[in-house]
Structure formats: structure tokens, C-alpha cells
py3Dmol code that shows the C-alpha trace and the ligand (Angstrom):
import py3Dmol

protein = """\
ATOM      1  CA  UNK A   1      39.686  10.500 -14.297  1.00  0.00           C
ATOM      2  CA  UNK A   2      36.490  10.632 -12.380  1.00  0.00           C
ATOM      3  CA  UNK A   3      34.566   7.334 -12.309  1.00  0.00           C
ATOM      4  CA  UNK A   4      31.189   8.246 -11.394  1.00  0.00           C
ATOM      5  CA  UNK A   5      29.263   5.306  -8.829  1.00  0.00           C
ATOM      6  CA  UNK A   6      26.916   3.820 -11.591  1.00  0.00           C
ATOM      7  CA  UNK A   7      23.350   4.657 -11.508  1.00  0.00           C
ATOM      8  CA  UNK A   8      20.823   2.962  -9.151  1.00  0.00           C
ATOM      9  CA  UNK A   9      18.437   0.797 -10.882  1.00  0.00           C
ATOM     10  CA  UNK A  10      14.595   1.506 -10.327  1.00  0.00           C
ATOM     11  CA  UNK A  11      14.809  -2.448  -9.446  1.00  0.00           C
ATOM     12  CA  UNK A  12      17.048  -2.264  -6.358  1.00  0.00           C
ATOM     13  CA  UNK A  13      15.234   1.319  -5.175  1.00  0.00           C
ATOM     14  CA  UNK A  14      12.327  -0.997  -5.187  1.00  0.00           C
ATOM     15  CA  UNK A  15      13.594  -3.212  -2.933  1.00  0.00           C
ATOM     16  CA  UNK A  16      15.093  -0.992  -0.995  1.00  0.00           C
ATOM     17  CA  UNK A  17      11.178   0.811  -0.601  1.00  0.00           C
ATOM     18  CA  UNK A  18       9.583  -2.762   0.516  1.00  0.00           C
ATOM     19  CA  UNK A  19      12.513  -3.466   2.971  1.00  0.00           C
ATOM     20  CA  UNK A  20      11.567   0.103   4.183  1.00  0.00           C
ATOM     21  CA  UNK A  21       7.939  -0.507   4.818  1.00  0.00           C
ATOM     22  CA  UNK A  22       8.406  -4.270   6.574  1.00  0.00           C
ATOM     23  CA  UNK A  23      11.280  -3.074   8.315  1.00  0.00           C
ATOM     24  CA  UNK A  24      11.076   0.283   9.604  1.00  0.00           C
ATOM     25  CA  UNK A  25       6.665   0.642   9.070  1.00  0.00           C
ATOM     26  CA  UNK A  26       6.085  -2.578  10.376  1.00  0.00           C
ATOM     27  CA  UNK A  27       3.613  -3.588   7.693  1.00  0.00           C
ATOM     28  CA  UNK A  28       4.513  -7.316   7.312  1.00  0.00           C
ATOM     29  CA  UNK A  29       1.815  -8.304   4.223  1.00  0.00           C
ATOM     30  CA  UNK A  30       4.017 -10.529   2.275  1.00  0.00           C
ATOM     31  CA  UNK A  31       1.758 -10.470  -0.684  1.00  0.00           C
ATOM     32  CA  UNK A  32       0.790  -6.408  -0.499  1.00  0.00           C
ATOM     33  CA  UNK A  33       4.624  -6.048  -0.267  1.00  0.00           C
ATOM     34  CA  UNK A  34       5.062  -8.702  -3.488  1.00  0.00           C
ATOM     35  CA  UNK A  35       2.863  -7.042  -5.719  1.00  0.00           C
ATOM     36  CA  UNK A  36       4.037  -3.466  -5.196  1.00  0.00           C
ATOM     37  CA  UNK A  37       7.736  -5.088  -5.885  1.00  0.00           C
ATOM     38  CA  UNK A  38       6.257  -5.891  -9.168  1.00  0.00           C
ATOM     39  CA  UNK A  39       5.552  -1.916  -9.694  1.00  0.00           C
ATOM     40  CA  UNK A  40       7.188   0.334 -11.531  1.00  0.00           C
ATOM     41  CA  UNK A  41       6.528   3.394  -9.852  1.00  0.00           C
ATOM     42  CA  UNK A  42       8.721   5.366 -11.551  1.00  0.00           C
ATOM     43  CA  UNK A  43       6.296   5.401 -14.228  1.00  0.00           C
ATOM     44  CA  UNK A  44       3.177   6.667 -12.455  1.00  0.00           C
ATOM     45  CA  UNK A  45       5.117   9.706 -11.362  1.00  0.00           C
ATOM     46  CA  UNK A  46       6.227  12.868 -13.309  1.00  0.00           C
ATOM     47  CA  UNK A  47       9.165  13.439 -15.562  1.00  0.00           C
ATOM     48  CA  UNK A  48      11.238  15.675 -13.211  1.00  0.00           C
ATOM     49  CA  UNK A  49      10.327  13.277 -10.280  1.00  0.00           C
ATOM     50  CA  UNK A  50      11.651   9.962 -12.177  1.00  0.00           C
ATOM     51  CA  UNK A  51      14.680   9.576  -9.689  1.00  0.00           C
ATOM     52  CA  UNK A  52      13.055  10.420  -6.885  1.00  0.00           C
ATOM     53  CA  UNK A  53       9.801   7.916  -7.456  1.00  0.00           C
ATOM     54  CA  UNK A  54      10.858   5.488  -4.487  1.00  0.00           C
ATOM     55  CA  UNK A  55      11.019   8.425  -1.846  1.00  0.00           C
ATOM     56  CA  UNK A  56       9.202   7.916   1.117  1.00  0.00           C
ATOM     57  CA  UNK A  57       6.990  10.704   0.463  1.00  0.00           C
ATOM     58  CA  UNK A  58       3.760  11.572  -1.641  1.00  0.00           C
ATOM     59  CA  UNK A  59       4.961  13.576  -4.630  1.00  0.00           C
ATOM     60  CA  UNK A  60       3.003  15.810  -7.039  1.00  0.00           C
ATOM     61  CA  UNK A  61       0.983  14.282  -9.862  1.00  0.00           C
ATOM     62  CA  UNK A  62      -0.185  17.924 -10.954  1.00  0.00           C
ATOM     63  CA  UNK A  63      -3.709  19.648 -10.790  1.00  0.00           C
ATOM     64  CA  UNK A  64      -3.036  20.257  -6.921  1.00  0.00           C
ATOM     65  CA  UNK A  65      -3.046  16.273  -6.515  1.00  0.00           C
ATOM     66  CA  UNK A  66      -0.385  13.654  -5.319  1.00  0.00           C
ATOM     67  CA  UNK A  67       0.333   9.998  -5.833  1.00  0.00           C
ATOM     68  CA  UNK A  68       0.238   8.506  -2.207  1.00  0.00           C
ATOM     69  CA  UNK A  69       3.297   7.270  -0.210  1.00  0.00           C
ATOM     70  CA  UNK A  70       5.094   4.131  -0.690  1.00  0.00           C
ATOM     71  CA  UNK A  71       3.573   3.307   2.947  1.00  0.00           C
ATOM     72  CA  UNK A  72       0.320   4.417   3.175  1.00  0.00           C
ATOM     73  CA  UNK A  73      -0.437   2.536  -0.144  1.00  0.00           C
ATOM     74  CA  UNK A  74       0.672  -0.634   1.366  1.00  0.00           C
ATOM     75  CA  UNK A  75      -1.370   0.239   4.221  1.00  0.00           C
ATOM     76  CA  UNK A  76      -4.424   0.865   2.039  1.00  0.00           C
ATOM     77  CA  UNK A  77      -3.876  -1.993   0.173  1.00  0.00           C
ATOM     78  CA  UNK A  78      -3.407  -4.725   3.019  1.00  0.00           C
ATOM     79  CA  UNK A  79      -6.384  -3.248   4.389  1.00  0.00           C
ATOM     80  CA  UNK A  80      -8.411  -4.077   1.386  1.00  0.00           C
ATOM     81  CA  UNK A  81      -6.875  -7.254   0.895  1.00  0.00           C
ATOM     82  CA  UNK A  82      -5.173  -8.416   3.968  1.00  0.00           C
ATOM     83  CA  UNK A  83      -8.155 -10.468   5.543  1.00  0.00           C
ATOM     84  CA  UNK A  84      -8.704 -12.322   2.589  1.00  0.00           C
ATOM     85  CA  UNK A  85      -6.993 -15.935   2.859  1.00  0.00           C
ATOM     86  CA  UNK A  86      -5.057 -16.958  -0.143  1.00  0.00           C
ATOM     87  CA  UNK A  87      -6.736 -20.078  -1.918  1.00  0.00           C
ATOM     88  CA  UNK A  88      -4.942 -22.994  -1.369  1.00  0.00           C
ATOM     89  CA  UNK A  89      -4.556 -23.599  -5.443  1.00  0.00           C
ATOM     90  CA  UNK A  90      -4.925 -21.521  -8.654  1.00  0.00           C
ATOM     91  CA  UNK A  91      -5.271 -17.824  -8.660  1.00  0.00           C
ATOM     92  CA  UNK A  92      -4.456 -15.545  -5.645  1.00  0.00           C
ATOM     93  CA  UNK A  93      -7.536 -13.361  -6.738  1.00  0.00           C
ATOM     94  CA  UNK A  94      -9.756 -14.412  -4.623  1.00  0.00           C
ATOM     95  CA  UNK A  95     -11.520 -10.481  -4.591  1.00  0.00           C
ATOM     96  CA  UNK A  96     -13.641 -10.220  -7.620  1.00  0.00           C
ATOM     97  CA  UNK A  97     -14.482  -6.340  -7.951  1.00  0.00           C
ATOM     98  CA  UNK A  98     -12.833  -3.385  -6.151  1.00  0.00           C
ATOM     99  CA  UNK A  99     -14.035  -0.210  -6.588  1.00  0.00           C
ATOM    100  CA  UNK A 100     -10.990   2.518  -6.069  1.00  0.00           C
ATOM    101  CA  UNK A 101     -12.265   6.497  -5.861  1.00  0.00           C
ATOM    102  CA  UNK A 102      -9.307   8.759  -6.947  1.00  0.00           C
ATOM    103  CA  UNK A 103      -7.527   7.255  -9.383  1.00  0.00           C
ATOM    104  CA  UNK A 104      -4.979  10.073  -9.265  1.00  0.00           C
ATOM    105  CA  UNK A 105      -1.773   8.557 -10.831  1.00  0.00           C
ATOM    106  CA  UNK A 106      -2.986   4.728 -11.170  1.00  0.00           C
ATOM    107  CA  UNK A 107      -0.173   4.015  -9.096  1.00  0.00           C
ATOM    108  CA  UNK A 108      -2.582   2.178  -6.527  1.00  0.00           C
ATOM    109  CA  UNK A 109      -4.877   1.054  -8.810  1.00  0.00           C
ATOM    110  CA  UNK A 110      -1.881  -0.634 -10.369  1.00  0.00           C
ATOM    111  CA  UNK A 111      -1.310  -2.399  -7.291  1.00  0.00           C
ATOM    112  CA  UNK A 112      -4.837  -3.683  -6.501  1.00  0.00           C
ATOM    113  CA  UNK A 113      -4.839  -5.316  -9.988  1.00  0.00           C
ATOM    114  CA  UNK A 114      -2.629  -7.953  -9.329  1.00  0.00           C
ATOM    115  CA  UNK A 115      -4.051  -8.717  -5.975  1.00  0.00           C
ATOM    116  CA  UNK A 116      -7.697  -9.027  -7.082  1.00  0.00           C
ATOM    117  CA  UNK A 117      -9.525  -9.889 -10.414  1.00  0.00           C
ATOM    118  CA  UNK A 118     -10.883  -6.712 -11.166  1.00  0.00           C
ATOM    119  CA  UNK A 119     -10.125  -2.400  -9.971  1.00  0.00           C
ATOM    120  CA  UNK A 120     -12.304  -0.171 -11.265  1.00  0.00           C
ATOM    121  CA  UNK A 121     -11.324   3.254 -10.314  1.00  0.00           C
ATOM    122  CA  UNK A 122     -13.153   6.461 -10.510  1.00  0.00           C
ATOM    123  CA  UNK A 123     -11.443  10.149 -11.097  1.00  0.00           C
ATOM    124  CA  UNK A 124     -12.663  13.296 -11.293  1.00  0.00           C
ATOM    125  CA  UNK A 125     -10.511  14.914 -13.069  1.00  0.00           C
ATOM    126  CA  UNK A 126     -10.379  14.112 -16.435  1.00  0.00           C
ATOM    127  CA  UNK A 127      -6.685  14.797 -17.342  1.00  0.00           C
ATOM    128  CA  UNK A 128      -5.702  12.891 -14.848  1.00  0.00           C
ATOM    129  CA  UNK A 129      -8.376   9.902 -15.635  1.00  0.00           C
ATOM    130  CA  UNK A 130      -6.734  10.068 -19.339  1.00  0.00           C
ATOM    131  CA  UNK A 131      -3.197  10.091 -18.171  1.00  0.00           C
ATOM    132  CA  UNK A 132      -3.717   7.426 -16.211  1.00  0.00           C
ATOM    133  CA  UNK A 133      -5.105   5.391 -18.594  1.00  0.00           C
ATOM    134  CA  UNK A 134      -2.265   5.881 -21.113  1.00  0.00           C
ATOM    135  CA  UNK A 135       0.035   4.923 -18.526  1.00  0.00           C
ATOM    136  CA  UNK A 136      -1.765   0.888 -17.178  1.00  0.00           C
ATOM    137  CA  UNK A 137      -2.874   0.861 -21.019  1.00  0.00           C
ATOM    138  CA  UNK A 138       1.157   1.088 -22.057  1.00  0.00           C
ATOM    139  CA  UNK A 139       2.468  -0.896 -19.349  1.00  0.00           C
ATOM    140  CA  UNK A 140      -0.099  -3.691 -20.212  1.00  0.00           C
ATOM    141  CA  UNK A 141      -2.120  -3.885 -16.964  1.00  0.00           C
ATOM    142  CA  UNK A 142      -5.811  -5.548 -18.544  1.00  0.00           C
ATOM    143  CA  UNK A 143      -7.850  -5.428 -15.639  1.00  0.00           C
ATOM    144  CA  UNK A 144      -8.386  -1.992 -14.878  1.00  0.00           C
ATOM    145  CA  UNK A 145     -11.007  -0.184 -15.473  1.00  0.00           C
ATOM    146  CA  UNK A 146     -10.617   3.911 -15.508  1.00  0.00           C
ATOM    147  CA  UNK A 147     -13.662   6.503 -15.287  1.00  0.00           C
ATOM    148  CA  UNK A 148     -13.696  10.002 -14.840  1.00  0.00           C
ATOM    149  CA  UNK A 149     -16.557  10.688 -12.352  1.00  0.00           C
ATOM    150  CA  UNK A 150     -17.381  11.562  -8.588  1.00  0.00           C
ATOM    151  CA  UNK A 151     -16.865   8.702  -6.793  1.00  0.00           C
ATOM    152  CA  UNK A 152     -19.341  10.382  -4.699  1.00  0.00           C
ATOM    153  CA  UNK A 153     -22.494   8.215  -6.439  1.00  0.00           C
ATOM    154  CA  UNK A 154     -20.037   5.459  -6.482  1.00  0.00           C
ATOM    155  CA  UNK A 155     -20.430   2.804 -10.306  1.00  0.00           C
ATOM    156  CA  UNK A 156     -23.941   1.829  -9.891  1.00  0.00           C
ATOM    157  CA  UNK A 157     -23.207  -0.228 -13.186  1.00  0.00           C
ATOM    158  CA  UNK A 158     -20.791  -2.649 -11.777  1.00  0.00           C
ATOM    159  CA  UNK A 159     -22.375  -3.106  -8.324  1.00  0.00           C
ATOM    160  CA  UNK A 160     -21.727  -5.195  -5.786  1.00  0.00           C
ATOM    161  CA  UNK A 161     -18.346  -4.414  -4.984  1.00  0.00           C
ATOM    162  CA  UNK A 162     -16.080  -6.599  -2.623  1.00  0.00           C
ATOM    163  CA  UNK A 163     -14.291  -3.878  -1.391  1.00  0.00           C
ATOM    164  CA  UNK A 164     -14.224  -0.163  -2.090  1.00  0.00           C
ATOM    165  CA  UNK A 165     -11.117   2.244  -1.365  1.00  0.00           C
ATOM    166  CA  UNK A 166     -11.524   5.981  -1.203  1.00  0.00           C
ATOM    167  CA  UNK A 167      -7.685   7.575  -1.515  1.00  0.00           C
ATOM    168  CA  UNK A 168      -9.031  11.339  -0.887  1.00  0.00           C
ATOM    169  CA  UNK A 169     -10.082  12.844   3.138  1.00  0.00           C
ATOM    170  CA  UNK A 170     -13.390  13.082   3.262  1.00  0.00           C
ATOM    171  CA  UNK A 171     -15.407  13.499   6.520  1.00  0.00           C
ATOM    172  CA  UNK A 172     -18.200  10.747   6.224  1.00  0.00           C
ATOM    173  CA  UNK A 173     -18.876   7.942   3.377  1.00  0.00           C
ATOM    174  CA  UNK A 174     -21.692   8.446   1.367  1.00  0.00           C
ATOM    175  CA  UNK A 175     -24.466   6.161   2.004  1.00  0.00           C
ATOM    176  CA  UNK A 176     -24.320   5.025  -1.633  1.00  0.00           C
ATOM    177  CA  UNK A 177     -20.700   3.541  -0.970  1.00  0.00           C
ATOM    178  CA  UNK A 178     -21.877   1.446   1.276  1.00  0.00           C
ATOM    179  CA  UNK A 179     -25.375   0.639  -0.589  1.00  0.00           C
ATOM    180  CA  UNK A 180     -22.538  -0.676  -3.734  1.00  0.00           C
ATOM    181  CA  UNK A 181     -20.552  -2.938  -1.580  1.00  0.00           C
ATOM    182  CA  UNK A 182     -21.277  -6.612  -0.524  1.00  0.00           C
ATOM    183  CA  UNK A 183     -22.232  -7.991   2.825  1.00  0.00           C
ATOM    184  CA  UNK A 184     -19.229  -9.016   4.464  1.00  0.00           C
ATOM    185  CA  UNK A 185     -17.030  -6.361   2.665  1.00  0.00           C
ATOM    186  CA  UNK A 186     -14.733  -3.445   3.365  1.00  0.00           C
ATOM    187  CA  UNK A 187     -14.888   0.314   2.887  1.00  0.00           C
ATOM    188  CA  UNK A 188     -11.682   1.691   3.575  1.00  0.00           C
ATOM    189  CA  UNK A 189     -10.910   5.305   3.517  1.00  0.00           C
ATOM    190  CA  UNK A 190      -9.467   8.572   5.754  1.00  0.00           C
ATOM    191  CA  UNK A 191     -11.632  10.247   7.334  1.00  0.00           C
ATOM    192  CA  UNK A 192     -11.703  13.371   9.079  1.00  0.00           C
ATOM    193  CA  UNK A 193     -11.412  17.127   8.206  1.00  0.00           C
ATOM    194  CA  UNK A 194      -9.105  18.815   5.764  1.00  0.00           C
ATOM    195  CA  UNK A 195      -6.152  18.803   8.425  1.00  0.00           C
ATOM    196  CA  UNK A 196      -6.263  15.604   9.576  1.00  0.00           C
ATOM    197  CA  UNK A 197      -7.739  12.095   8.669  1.00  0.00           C
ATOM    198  CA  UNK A 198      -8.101   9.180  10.198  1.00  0.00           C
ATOM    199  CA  UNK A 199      -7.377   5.694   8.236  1.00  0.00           C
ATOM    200  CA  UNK A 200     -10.469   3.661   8.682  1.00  0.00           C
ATOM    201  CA  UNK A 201     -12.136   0.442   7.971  1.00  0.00           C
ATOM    202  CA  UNK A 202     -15.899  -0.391   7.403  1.00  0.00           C
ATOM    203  CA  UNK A 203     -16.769  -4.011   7.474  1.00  0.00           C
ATOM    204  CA  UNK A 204     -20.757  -4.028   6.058  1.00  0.00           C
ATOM    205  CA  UNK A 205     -22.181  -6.804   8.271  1.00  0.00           C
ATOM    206  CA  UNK A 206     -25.294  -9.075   7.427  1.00  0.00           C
ATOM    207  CA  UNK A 207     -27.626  -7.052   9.506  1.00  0.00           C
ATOM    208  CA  UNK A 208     -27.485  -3.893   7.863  1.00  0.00           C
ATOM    209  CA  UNK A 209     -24.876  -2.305  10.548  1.00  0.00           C
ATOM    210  CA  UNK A 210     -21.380  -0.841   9.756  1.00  0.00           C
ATOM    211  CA  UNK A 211     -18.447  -2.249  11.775  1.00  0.00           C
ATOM    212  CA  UNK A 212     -15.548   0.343  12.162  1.00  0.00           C
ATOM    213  CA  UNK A 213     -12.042   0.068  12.889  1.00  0.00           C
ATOM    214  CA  UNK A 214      -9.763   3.256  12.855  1.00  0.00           C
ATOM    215  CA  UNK A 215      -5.666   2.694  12.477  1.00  0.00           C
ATOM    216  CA  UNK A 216      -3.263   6.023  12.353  1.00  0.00           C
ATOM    217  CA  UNK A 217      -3.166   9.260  10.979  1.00  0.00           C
ATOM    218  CA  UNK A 218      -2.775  10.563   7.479  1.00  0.00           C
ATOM    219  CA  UNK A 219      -3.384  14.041   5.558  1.00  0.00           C
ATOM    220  CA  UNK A 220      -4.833  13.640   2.428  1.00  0.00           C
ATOM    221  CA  UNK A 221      -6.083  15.610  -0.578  1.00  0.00           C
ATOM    222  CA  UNK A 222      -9.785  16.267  -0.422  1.00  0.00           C
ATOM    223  CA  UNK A 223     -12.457  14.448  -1.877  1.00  0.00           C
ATOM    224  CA  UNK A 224     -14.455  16.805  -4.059  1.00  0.00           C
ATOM    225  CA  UNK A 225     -17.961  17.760  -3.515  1.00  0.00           C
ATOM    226  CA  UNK A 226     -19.869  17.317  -6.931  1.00  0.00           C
ATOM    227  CA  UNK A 227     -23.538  17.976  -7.274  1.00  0.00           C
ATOM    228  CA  UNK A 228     -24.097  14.948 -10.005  1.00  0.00           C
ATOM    229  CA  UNK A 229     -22.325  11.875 -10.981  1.00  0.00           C
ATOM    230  CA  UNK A 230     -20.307  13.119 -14.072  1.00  0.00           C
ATOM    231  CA  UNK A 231     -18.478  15.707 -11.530  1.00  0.00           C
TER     232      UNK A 231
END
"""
ligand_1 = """\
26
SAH
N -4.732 6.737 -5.690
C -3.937 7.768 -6.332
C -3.717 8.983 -5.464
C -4.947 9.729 -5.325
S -4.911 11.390 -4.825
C -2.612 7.247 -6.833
O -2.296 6.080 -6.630
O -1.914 8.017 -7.488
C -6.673 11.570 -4.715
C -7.388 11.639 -6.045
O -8.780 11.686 -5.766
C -7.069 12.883 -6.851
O -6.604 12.532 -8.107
C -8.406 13.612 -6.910
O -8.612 14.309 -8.124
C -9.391 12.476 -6.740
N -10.725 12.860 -6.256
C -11.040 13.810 -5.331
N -12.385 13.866 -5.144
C -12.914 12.925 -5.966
C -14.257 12.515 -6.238
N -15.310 13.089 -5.645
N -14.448 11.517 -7.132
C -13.392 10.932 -7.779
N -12.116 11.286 -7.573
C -11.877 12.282 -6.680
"""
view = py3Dmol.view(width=600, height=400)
view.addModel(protein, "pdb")
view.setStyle({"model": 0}, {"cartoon": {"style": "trace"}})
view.addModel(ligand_1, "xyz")
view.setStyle({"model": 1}, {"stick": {}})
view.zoomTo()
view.show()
């Protein structure tokens, strides 16, 4: 009789993806690395690509677009978040509003949300916008906040941001982006031409200016040109 090994939970392919990215990427961010334990990724992804969700790879989410890699969402994410220090009591959230631009699967968005109070995340396309929404509605996540839109004129509504995170290339931020975020907080996004982007880091300082700090490469789908807000 064949006894067949028993299936690997999504639970210990988790862990095995976080021991990954500390141990082989380097990216030490103990609480990045706790929430996205918390994650069930398997859910953001689609049906044929269940078993496969904790690949390190991007996979397809449909309409030409991909959720991100394990790795360069903890990447992202520690970016955003990594500076902040953690309180010394109550909440970790110490990041009120964080403005995400591609919500794509929700998968990162997911994330954010239980590192800071509130994610609102724009998408322009609206299947996506509505799938993702099903999908953090179902698996209860309260404090994100889904709009299909170009992220290009940013959510003038919920202004200032703490942070914003674009997760498509694009080859300069919009001076809007940076207009929507506070003094003192970070844009981060990959920048470069279709090929080839660069992961980078805006700090907006008190004076007006733009700090930058560039890490490593990444290819990413495009941001999309729109010619008004609704995309
Ligand atoms: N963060 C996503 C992955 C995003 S892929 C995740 O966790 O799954 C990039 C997304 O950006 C795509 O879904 C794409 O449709 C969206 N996008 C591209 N240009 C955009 C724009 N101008 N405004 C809003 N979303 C945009």
C-alpha cells in the first residue's frame, strides 16, 4: 500500500517563507517578518496557484498583474515601517494613515494593516479593486480601505498620509504624492523604466526638500498613465 507523505500545511510553508527571507535575504525586521507570519497568502492568490502561494516568486493575479514576492514585500514593508520605534506600551500602530497605490491582490495591503492603524489602497483596475475587497472583507481585516482609482492624483480626501507605498515601476513620483504625505514621512516606491527599477525611499523633510535613498533592483509591473483621477 502506498502511504502518501501527508500534505504540507499553509502554516509550516509560512514559516518556512519567513525563515527564507531572515535567513537567506537578510531582511532581519522582526515585526515585518511577524505580521506577514500572520498572513494567509494562500488566499490572496489564484485557485490553480493555492499550493504554490509561498514560492519565492511573484505569481499571476490576472489582468496582466502579479501579487509581489514573499521578499520584496517584506522589503517594502520594513521600508515603510522599519524606522518607526515600537511604543513602549499599548498598540504597535504607531503609523496612523498609509496610503498603498496598486492594490493588486491585497496581499500587501493585508500586511500593512496590522503594522499601522490605517491602509488605504488605491487600484485601477476595478476587478481587481472588487476582488480584493471580497477577499480582506471575508478574512475580517477592518482597517482597510479599497478604491479603484489612479493612484496617480493620490486620496486627496484622506490627506496627510504618514507614509505612501507605490507597488507598480514608475519613472518619477508625482508631485501630488508627495504634496499628500506628512513632513517627516516616507514615499517608497521602484523607480526606473519598464526593464528595470530601482527600490527607493523619499523621506519629505521640514524644508520642503526630498531626501532619497535607493536599495536594490526589482522589475515591476507598470504604473498606468491615466489622464483623470477615476482612471
Ligand atoms: N500590492 C499588490 C501587487 C501589486 S501589482 C499585491 O500585494 O498583490 C501592481 C498593481 O498596481 C496592479 O494591480 C496594477 O493594476 C496597479 N496599478 C498600476 N497603475 C496604477 C495606477 N496608476 N493607480 C492605481 N493602481 C495602479
Amino acid at each position: 500500500m502506498d502511504v502518501k507523505p501527508p500534505a504540507r500545511r499553509s502554516g509550516s510553508k509560512r514559516e518556512e517563507m519567513i525563515r527564507k527571507i531572515r535567513e537567506e535575504y537578510k531582511l532581519d525586521s522582526p515585526k515585518v517578518l511577524k505580521a506577514m507570519l500572520q498572513v494567509r497568502r494562500e488566499k490572496f492568490v489564484s485557485k490553480a496557484d493555492v499550493n504554490i502561494a509561498y514560492s519565492d516568486c511573484a505569481l499571476s493575479i490576472g489582468y496582466g498583474q502579479t501579487i509581489s514576492q514573499p521578499y520584496t514585500v517584506a522589503m517594502m514593508t520594513d521600508l515603510v515601517v522599519g524606522r518607526v520605534e515600537e511604543p513602549k506600551s499599548g498598540s504597535n500602530k504607531k503609523l496612523e494613515k498609509v496610503l498603498e497605490i496598486g492594490t493588486g491582490s491585497g496581499y500587501q495591503a493585508a500586511v500593512l494593516s496590522l503594522l499601522v492603524k490605517e491602509v488605504y489602497t488605491l487600484e485601477i483596475i476595478p476587478q481587481l479593486a472588487g476582488r480584493a475587497k471580497k477577499t480582506l472583507n471575508k478574512l475580517g481585516y477592518k482597517n482597510i480601505h479599497v478604491k479603484v482609482g489612479s493612484g496617480k492624483w493620490g486620496w486627496p480626501e484622506k490627506v496627510p498620509f504618514d507614509a505612501i507605498l507605490i507597488t507598480a515601476a514608475l519613472e518619477g513620483v508625482p508631485d501630488e504624492l508627495f504634496r499628500q504625505l506628512k513632513i517627516g514621512g516616507v514615499l517608497v516606491a521602484p523607480i526606473g523604466p519598464r526593464q528595470s527599477q530601482i527600490m527607493t525611499r523619499f523621506t519629505k523633510l521640514e524644508n520642503g526638500k526630498v531626501d532619497k535613498e535607493e536599495f536594490q533592483n526589482y522589475v515591476f509591473v507598470p504604473f498606468v498613465e491615466t489622464a483623470n483621477p477615476e482612471g
